[in-house]
PQR file of N, CA, C, O and H, with PARSE charges and radii, in Angstrom:
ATOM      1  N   UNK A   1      24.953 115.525 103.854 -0.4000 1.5000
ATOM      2  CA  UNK A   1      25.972 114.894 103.017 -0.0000 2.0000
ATOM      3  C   UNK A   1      26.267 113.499 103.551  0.5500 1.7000
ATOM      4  O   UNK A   1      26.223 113.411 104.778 -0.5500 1.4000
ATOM      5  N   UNK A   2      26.616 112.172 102.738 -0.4000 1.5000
ATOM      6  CA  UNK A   2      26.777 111.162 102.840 -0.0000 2.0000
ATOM      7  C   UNK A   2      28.191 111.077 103.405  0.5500 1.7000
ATOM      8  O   UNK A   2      28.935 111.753 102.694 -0.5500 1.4000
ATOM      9  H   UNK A   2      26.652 112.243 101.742  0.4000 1.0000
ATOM     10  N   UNK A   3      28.725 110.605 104.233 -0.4000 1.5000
ATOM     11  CA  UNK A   3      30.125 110.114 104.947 -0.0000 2.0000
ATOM     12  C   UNK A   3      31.043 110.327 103.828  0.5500 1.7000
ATOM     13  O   UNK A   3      31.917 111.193 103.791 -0.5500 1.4000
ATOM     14  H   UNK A   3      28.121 110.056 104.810  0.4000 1.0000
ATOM     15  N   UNK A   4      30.817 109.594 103.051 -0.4000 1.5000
ATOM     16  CA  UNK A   4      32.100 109.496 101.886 -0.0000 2.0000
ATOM     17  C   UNK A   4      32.224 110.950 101.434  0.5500 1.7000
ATOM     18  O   UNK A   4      33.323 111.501 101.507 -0.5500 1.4000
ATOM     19  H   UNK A   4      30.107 108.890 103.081  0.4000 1.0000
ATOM     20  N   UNK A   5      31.204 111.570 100.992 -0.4000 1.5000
ATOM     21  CA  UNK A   5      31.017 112.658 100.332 -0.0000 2.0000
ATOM     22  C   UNK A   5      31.939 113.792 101.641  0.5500 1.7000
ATOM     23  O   UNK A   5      32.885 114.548 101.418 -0.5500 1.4000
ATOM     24  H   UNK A   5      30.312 111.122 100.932  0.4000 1.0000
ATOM     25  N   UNK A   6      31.243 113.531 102.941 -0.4000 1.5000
ATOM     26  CA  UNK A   6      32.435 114.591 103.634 -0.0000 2.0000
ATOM     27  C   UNK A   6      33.603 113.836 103.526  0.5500 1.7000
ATOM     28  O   UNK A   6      34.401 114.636 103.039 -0.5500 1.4000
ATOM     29  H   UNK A   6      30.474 112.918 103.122  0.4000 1.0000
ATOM     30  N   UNK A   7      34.066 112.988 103.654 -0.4000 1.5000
ATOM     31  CA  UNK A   7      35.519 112.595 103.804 -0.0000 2.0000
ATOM     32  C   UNK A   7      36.049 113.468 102.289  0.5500 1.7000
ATOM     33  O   UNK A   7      37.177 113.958 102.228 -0.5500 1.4000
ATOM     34  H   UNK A   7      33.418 112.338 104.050  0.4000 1.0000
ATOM     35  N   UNK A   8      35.270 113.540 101.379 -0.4000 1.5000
ATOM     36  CA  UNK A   8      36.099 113.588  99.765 -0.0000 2.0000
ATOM     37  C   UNK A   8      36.043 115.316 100.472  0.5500 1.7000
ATOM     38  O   UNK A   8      37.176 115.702 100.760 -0.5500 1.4000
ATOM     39  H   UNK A   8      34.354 113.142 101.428  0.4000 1.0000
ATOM     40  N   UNK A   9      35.038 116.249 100.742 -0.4000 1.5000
ATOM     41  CA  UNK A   9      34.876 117.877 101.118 -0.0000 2.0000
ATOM     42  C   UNK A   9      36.044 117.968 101.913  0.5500 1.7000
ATOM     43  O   UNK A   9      36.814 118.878 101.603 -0.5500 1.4000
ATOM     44  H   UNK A   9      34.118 115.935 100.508  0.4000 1.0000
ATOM     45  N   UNK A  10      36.508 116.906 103.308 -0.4000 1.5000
ATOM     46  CA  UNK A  10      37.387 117.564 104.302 -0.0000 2.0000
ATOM     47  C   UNK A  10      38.783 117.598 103.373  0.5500 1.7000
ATOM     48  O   UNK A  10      39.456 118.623 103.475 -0.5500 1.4000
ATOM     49  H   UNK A  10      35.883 116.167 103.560  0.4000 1.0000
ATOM     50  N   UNK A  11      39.344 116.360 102.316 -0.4000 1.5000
ATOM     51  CA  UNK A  11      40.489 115.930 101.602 -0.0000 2.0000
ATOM     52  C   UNK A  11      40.418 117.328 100.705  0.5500 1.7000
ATOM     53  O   UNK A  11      41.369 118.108 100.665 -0.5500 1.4000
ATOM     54  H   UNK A  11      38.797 115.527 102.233  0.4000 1.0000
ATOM     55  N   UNK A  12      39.389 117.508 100.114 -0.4000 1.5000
ATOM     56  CA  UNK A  12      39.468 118.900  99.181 -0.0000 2.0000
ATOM     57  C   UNK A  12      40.079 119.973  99.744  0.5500 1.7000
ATOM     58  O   UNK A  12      41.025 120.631  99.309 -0.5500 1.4000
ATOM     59  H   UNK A  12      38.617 116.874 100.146  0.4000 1.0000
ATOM     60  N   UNK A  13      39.307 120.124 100.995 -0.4000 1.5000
ATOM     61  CA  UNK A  13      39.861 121.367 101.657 -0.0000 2.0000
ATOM     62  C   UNK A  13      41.287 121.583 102.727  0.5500 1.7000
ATOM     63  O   UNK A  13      41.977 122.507 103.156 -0.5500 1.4000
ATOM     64  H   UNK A  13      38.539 119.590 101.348  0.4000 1.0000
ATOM     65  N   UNK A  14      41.209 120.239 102.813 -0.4000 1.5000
ATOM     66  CA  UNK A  14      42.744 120.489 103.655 -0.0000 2.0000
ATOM     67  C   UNK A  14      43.891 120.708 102.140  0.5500 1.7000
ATOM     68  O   UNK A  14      44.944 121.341 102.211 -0.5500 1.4000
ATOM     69  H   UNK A  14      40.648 119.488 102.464  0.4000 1.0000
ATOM     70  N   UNK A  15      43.516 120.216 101.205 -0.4000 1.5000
ATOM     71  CA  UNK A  15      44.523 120.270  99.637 -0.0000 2.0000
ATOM     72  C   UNK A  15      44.798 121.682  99.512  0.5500 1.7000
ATOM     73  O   UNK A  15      45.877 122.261  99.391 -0.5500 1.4000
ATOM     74  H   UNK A  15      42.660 119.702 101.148  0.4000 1.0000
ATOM     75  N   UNK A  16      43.238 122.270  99.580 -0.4000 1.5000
ATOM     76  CA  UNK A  16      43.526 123.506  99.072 -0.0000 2.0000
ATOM     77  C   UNK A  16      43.880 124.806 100.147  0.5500 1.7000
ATOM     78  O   UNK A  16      44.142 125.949  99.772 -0.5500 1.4000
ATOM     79  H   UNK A  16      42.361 121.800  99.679  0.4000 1.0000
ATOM     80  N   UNK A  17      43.817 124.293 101.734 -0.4000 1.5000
ATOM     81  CA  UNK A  17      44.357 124.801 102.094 -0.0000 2.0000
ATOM     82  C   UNK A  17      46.111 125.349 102.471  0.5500 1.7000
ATOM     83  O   UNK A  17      46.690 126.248 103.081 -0.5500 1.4000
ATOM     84  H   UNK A  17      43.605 123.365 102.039  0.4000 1.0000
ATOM     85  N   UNK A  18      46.476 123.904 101.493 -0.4000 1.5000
ATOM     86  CA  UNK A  18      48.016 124.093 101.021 -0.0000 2.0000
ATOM     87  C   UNK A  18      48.041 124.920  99.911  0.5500 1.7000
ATOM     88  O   UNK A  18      48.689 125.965  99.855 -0.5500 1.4000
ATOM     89  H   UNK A  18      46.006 123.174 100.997  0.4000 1.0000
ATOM     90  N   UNK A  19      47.402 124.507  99.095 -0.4000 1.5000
ATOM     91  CA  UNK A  19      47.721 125.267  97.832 -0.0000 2.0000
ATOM     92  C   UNK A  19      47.381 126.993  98.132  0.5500 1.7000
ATOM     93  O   UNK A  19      48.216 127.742  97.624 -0.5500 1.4000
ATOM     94  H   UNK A  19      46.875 123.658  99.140  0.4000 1.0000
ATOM     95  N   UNK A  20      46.652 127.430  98.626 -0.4000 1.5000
ATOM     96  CA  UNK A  20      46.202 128.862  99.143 -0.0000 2.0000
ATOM     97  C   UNK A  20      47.028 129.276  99.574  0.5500 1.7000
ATOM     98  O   UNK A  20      46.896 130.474  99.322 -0.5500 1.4000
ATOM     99  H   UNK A  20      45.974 126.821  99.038  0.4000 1.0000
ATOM    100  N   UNK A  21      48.397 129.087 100.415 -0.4000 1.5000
ATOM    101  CA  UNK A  21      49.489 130.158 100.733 -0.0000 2.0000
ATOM    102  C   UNK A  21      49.677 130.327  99.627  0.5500 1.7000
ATOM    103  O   UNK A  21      48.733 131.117  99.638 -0.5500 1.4000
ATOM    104  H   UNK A  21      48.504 128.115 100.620  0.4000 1.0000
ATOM    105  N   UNK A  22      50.082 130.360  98.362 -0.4000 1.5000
ATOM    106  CA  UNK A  22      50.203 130.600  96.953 -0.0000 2.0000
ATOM    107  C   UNK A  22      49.562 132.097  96.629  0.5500 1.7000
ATOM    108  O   UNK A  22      48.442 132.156  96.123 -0.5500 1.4000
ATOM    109  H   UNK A  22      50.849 129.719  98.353  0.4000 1.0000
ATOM    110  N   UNK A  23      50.264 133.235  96.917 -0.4000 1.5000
ATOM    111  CA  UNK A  23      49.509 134.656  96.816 -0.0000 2.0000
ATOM    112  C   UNK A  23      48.719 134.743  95.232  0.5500 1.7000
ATOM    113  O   UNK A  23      47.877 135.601  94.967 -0.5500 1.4000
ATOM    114  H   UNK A  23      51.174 133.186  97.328  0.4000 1.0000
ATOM    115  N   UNK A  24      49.164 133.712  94.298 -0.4000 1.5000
ATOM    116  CA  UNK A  24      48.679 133.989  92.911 -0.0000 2.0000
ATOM    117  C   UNK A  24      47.580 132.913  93.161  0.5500 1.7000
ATOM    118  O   UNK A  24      47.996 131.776  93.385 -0.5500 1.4000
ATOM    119  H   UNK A  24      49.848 133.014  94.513  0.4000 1.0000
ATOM    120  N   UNK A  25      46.101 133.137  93.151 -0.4000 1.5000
ATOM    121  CA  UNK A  25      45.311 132.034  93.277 -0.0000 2.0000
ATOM    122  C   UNK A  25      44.874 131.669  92.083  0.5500 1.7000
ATOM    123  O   UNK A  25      43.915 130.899  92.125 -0.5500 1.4000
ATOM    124  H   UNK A  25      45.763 134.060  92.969  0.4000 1.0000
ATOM    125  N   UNK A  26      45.416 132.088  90.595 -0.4000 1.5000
ATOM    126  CA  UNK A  26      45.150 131.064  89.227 -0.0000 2.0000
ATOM    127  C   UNK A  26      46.537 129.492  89.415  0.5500 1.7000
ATOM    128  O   UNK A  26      46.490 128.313  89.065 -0.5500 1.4000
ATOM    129  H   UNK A  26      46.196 132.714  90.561  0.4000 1.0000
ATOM    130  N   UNK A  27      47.704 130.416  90.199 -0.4000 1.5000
ATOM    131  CA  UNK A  27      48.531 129.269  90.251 -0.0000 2.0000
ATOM    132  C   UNK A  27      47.877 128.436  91.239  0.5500 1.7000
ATOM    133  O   UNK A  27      47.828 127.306  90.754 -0.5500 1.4000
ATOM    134  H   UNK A  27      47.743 131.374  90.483  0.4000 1.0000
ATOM    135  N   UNK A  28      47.295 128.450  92.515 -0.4000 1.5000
ATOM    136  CA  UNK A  28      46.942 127.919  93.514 -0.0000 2.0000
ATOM    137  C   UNK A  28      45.490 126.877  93.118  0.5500 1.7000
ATOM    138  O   UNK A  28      45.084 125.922  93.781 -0.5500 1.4000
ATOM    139  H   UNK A  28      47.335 129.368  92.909  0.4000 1.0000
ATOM    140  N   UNK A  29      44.933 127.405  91.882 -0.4000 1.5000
ATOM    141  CA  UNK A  29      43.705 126.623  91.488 -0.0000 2.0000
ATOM    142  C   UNK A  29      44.288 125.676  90.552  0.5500 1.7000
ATOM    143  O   UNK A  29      43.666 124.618  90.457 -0.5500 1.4000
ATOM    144  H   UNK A  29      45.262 128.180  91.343  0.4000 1.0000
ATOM    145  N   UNK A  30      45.330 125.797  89.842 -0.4000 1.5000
ATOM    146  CA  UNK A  30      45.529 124.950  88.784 -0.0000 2.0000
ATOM    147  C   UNK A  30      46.456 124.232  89.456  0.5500 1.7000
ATOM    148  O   UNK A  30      46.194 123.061  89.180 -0.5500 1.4000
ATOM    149  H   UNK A  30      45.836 126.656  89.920  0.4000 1.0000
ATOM    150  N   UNK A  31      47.692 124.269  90.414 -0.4000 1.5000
ATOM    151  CA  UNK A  31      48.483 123.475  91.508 -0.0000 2.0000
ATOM    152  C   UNK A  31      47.232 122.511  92.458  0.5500 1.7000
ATOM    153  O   UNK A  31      47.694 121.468  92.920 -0.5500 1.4000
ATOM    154  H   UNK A  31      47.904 125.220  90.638  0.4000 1.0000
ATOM    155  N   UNK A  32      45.885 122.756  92.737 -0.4000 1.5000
ATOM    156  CA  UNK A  32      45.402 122.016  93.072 -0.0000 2.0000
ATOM    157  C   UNK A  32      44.719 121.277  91.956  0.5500 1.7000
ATOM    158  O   UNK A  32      44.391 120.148  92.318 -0.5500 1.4000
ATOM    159  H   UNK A  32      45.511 123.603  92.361  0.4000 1.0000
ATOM    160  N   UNK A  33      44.294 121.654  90.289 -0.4000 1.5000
ATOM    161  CA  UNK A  33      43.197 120.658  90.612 -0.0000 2.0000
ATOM    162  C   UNK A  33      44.406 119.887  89.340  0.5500 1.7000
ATOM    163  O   UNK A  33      43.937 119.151  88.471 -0.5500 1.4000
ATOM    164  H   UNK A  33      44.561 122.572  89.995  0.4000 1.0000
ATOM    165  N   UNK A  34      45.792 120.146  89.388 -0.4000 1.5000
ATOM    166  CA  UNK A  34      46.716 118.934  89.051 -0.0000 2.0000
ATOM    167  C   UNK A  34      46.462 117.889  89.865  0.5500 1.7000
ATOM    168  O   UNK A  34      45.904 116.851  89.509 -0.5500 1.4000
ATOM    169  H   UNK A  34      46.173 120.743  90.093  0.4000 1.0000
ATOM    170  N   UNK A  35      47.072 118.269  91.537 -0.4000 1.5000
ATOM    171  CA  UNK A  35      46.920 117.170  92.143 -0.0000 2.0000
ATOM    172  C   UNK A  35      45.970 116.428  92.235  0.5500 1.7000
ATOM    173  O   UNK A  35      46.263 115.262  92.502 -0.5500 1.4000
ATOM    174  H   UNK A  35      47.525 119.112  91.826  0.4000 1.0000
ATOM    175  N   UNK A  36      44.271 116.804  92.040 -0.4000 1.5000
ATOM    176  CA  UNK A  36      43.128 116.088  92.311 -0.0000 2.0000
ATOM    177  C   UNK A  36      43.591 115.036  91.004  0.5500 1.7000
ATOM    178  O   UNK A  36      43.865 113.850  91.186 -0.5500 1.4000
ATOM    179  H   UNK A  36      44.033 117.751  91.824  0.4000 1.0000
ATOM    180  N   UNK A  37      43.615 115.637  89.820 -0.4000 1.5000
ATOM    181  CA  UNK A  37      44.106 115.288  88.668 -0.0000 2.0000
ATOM    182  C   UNK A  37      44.718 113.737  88.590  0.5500 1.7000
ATOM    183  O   UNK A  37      44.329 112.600  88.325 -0.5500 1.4000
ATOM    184  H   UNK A  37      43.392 116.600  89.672  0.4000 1.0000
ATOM    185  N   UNK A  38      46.029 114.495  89.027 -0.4000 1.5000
ATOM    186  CA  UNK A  38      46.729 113.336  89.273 -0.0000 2.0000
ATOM    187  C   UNK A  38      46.788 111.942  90.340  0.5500 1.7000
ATOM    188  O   UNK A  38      47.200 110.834  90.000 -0.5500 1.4000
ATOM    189  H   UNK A  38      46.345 115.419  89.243  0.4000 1.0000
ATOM    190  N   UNK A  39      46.235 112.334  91.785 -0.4000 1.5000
ATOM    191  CA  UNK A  39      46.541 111.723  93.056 -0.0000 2.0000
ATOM    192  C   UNK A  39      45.052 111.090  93.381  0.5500 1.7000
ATOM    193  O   UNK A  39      45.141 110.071  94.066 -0.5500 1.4000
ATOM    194  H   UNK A  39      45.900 113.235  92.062  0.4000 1.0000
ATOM    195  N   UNK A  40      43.688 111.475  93.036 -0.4000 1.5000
ATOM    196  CA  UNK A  40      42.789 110.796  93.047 -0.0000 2.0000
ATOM    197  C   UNK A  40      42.693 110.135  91.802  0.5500 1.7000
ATOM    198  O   UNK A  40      43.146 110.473  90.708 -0.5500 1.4000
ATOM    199  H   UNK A  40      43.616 112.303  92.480  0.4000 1.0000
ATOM    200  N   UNK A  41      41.831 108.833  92.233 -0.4000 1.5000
ATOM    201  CA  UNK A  41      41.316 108.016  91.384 -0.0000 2.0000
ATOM    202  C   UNK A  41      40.107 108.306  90.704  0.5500 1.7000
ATOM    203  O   UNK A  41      39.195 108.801  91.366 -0.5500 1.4000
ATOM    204  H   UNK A  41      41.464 108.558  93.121  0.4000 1.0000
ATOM    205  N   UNK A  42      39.932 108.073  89.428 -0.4000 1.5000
ATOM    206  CA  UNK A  42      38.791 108.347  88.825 -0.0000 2.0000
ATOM    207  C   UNK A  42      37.137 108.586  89.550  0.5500 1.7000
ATOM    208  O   UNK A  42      36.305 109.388  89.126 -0.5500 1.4000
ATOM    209  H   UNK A  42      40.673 107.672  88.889  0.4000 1.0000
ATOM    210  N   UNK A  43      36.990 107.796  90.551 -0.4000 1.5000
ATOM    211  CA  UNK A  43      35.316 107.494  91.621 -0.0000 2.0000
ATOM    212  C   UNK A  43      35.697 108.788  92.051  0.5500 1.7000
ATOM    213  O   UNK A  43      35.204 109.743  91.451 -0.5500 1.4000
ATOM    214  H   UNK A  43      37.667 107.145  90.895  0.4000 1.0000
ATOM    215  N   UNK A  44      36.719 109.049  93.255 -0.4000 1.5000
ATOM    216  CA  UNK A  44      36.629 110.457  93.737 -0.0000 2.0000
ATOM    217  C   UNK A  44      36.695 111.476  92.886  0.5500 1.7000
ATOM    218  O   UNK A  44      36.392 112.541  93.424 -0.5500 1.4000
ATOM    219  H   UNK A  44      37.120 108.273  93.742  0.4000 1.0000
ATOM    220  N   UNK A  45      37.043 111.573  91.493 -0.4000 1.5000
ATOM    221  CA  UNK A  45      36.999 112.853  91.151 -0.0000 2.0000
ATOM    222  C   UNK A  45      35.209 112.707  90.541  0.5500 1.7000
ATOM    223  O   UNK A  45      34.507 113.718  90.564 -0.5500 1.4000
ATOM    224  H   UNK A  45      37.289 110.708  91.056  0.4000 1.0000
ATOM    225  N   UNK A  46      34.883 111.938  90.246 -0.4000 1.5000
ATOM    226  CA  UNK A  46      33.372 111.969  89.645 -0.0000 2.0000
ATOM    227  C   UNK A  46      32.568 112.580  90.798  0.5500 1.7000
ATOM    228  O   UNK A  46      31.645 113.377  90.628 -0.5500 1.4000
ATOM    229  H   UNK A  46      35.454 111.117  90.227  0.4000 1.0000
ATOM    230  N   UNK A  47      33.006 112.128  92.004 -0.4000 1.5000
ATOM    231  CA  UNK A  47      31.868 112.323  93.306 -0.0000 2.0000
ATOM    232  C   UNK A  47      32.151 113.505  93.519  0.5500 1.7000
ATOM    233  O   UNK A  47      31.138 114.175  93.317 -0.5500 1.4000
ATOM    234  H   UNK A  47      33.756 111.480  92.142  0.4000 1.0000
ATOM    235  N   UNK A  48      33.187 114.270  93.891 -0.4000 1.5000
ATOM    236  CA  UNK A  48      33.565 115.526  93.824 -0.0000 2.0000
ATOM    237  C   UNK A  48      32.860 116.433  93.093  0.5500 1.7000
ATOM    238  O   UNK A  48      32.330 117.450  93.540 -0.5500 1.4000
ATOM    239  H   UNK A  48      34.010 113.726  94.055  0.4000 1.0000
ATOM    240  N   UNK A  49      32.858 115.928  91.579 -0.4000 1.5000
ATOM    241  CA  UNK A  49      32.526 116.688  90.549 -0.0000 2.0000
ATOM    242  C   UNK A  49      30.933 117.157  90.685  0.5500 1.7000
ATOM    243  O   UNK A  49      30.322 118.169  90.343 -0.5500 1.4000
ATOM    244  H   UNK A  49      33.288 115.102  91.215  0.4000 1.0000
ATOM    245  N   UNK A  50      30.544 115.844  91.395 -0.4000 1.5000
ATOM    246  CA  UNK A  50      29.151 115.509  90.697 -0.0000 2.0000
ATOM    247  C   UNK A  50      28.466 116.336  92.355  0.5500 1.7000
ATOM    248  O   UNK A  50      27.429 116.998  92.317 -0.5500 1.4000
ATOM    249  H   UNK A  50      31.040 115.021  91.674  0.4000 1.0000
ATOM    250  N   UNK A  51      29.205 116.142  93.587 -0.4000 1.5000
ATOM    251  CA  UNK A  51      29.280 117.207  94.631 -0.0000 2.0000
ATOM    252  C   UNK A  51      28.820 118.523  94.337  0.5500 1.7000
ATOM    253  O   UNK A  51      27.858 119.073  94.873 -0.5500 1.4000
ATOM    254  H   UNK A  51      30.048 115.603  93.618  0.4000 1.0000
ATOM    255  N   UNK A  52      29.972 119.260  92.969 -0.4000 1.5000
ATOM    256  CA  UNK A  52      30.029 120.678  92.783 -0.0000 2.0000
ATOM    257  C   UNK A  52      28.600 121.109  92.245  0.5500 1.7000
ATOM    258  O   UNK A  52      27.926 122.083  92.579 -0.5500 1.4000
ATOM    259  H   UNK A  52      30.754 118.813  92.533  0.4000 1.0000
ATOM    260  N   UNK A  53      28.326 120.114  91.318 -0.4000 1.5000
ATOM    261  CA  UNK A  53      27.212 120.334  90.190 -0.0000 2.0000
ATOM    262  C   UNK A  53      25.681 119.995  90.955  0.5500 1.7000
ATOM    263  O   UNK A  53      24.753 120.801  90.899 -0.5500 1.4000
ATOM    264  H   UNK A  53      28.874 119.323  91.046  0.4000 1.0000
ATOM    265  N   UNK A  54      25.616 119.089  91.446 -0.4000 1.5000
ATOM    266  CA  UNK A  54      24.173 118.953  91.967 -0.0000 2.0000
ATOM    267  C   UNK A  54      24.191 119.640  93.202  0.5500 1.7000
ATOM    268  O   UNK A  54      23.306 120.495  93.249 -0.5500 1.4000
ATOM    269  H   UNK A  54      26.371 118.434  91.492  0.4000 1.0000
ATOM    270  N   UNK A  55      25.226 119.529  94.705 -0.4000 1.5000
ATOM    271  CA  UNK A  55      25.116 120.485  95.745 -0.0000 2.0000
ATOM    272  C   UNK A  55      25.781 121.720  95.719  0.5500 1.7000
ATOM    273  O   UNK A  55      26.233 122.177  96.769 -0.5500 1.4000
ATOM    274  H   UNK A  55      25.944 118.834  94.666  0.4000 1.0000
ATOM    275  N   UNK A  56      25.952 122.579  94.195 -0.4000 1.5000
ATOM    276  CA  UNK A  56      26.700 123.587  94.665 -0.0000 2.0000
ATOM    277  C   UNK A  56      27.964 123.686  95.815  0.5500 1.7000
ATOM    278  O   UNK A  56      28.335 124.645  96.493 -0.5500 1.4000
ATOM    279  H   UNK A  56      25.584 122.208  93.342  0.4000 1.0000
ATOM    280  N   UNK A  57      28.428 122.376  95.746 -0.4000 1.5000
ATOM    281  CA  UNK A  57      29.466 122.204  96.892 -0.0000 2.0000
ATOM    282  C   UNK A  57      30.049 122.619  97.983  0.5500 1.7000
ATOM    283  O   UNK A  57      31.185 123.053  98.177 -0.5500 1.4000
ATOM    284  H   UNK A  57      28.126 121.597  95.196  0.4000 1.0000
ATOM    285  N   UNK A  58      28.565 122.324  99.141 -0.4000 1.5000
ATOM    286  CA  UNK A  58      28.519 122.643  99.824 -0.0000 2.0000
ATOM    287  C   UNK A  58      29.442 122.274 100.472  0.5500 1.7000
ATOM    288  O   UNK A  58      29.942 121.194 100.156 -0.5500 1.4000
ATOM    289  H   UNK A  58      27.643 121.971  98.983  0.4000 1.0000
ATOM    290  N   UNK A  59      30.064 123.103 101.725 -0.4000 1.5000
ATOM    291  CA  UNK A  59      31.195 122.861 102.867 -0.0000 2.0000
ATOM    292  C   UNK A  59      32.341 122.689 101.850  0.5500 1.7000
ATOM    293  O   UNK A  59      33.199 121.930 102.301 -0.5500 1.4000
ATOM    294  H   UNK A  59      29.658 123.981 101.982  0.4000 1.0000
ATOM    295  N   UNK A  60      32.654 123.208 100.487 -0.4000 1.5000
ATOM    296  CA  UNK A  60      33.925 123.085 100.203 -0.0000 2.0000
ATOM    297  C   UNK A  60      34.803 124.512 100.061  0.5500 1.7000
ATOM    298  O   UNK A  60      34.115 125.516  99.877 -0.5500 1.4000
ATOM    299  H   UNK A  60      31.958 123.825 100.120  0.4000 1.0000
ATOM    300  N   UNK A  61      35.942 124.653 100.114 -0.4000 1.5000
ATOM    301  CA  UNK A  61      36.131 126.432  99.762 -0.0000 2.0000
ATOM    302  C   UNK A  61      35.890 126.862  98.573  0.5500 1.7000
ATOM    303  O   UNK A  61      35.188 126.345  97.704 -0.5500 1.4000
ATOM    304  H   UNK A  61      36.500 123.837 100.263  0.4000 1.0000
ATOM    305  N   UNK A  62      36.544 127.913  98.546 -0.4000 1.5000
ATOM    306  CA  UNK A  62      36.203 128.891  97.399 -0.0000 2.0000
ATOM    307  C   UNK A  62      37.172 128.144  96.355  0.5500 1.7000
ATOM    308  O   UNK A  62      36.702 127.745  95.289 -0.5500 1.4000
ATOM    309  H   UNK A  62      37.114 128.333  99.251  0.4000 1.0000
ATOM    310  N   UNK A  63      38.713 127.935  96.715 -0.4000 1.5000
ATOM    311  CA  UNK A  63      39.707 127.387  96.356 -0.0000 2.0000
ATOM    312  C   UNK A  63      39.123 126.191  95.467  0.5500 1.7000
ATOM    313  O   UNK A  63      38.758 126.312  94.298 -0.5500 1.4000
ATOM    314  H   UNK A  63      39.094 128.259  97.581  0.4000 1.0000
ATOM    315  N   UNK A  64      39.097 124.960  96.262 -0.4000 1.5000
ATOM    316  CA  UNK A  64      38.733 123.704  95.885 -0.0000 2.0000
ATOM    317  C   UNK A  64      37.450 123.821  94.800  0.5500 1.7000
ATOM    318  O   UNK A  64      37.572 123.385  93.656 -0.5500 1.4000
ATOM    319  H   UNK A  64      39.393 124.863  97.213  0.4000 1.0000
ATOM    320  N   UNK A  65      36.439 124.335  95.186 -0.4000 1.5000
ATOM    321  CA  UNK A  65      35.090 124.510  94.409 -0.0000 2.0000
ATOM    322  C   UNK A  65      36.008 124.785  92.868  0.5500 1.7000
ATOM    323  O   UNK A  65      35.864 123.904  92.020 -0.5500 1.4000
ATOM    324  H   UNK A  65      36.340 124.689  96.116  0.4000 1.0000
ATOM    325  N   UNK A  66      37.247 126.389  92.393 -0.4000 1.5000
ATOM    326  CA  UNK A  66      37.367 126.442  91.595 -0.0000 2.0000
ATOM    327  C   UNK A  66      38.077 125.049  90.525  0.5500 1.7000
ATOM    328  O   UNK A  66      37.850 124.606  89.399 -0.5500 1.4000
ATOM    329  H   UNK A  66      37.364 127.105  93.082  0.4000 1.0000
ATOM    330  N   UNK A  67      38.950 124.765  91.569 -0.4000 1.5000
ATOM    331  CA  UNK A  67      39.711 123.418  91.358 -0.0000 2.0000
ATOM    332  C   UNK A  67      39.369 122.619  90.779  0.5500 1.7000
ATOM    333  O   UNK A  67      39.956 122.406  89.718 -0.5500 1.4000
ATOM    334  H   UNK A  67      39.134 125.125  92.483  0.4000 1.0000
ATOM    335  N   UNK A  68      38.341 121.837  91.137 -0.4000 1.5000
ATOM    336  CA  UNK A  68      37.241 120.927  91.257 -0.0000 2.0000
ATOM    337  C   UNK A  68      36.164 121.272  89.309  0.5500 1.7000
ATOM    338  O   UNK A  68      35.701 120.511  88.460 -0.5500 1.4000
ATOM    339  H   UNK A  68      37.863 122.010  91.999  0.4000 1.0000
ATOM    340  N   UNK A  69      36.225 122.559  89.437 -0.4000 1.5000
ATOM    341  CA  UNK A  69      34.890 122.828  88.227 -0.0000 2.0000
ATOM    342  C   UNK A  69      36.037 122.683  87.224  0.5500 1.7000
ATOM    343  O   UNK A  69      35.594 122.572  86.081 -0.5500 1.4000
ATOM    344  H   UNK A  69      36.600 123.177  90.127  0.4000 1.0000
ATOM    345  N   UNK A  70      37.832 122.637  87.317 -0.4000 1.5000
ATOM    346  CA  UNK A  70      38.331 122.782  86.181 -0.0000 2.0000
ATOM    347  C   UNK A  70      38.648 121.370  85.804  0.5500 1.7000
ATOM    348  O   UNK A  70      39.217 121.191  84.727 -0.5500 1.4000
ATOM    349  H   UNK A  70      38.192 122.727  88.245  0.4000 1.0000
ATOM    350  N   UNK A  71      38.333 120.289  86.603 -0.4000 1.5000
ATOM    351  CA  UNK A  71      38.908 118.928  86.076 -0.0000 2.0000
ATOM    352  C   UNK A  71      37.893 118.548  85.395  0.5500 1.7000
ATOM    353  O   UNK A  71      36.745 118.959  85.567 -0.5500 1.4000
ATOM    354  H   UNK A  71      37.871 120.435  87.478  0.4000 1.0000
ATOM    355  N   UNK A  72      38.254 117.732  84.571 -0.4000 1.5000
ATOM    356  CA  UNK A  72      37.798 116.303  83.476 -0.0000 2.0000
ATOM    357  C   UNK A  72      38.341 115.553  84.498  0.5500 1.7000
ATOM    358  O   UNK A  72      39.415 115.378  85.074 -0.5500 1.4000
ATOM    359  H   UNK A  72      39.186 117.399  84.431  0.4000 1.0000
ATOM    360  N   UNK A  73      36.524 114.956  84.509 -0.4000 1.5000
ATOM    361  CA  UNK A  73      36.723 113.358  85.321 -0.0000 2.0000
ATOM    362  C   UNK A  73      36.916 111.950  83.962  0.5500 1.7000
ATOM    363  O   UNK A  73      37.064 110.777  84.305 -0.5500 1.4000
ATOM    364  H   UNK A  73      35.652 115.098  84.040  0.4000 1.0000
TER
END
């Protein structure tokens, strides 16, 4: 993985390791991929996206991966 690309995997996963105390994980997937939503800029959510789809997104969680497949970049 390219530098940027882990920096965007470690930001995913520390997100969703907030959102995961959340015992309901449909609330915990949709509380995260608001914030990606909202708090990243358009480039990171494409690279992310484009992360999930060509590397099966690797090194990201289970969490984020769902997160991630529900946004419109």
């Amino acid at each position: 993985m390219s530098s940027n690309i882990d920096t965007l995997v470690r930001m995913a996963n520390d997100i969703s390791n907030f959102f995961n105390a959340d015992p309901d994980k449909e609330i915990a997937a949709e509380g995260m991929r608001n914030h990606l939503a909202k708090s990243w800029d358009v480039r990171m959510r494409k690279a992310i996206i484009a992360h999930l789809s060509e590397h099966n997104g690797e090194g990201l969680s289970p969490l984020a991966k769902t997160a991630i497949s529900r946004i419109t970049a």
